[in-house]
C-alpha positions in Angstrom: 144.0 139.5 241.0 145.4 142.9 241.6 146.6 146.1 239.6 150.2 147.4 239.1 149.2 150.5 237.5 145.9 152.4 238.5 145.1 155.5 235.4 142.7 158.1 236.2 141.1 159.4 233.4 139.5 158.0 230.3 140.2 161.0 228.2 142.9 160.0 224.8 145.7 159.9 227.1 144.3 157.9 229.4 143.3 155.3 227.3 146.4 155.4 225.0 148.2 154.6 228.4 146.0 151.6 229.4 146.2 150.0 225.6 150.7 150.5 225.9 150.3 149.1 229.3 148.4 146.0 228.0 150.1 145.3 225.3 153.1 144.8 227.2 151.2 142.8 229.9 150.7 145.2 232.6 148.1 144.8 234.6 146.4 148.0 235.1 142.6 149.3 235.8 141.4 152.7 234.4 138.9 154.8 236.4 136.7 157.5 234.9 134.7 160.0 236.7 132.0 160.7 234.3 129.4 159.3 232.2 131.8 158.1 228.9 135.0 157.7 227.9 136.8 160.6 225.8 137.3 163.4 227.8 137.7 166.9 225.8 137.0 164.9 222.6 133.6 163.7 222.5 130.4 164.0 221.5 127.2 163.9 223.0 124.2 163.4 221.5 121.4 165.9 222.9 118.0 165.2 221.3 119.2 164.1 217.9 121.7 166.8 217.8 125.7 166.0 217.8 127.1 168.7 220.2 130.9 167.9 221.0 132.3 168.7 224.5 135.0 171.0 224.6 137.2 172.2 222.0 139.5 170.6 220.0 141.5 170.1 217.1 143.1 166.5 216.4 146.8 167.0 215.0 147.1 164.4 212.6 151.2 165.1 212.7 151.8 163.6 215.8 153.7 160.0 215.9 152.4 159.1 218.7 148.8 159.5 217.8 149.8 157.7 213.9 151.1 154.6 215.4 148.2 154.3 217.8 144.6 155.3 215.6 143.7 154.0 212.5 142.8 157.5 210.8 141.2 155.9 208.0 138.5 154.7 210.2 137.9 157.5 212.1 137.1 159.4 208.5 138.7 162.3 209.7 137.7 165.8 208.3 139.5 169.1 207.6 138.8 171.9 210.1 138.2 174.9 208.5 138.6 178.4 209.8 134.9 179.8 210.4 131.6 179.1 211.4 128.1 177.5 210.8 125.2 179.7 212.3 121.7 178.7 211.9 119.5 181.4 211.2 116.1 181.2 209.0 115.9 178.0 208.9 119.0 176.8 207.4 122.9 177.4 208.2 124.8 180.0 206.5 129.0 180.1 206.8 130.9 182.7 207.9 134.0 182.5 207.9 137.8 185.0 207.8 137.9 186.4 203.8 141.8 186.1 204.4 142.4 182.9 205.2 139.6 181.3 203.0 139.4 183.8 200.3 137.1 180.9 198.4 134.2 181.4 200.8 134.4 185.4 201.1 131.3 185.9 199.0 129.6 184.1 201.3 129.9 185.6 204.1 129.5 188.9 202.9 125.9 188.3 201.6 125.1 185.7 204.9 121.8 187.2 206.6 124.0 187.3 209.6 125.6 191.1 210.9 124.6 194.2 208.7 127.2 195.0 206.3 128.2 198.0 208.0 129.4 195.2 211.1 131.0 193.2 208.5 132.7 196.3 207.3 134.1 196.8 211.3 135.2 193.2 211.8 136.8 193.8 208.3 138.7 197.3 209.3 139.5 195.5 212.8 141.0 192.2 210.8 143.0 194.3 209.1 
């Protein structure tokens, strides 16, 4: 039994392309050079710790992507502008005072930069 359709890759597109195919009975066989499936977006886990490969953010606007995942789910999360940096023993966020005005206080008493560097970015952001 043979293949009409041979996908390389078995990152999202990839296998959004091999589930259409299917569904409308198209023989087809998806090949993947790695270890996984996934491509830019997946995780690895690394001795206990979740460390996700690549960078990207999942536009939840897209048709495409609506009619195909069930987003309930996947239990998608916001991404917020900023970062987690473990330091001491514990993570502190830092994060842009003026997009997430909220979490300024935060970041200006975080252990991480002096505040004279927080005062640079802060003259350089502005």
């Amino acid at each position: 039994m043979g293949h009409e359709v041979l996908i390389v890759g078995a990152g999202l597109s990839g296998l959004c392309c091999a589930r259409r195919l299917r569904q409308h009975g198209v023989r087809c066989l998806l090949l993947e050079a790695s270890d996984g499936i996934g491509g830019r977006i997946r995780t690895d886990i690394v001795d206990g710790f979740r460390l996700d490969r690549g960078y990207q953010v999942f536009l939840t606007s897209y048709p495409e992507a609506r009619s195909i995942l069930d987003y309930e789910a996947l239990q998608l999360k916001p991404f917020l502008p900023g970062a987690l940096v473990r330091y001491g023993g514990r993570f502190h966020e830092l994060t842009d005072p003026w997009r997430r005005p909220s979490a300024a206080m935060r970041s200006l008493f975080s252990p991480i930069g002096s505040l004279a560097d927080k005062v640079r970015v802060a003259r350089f952001r502005s």
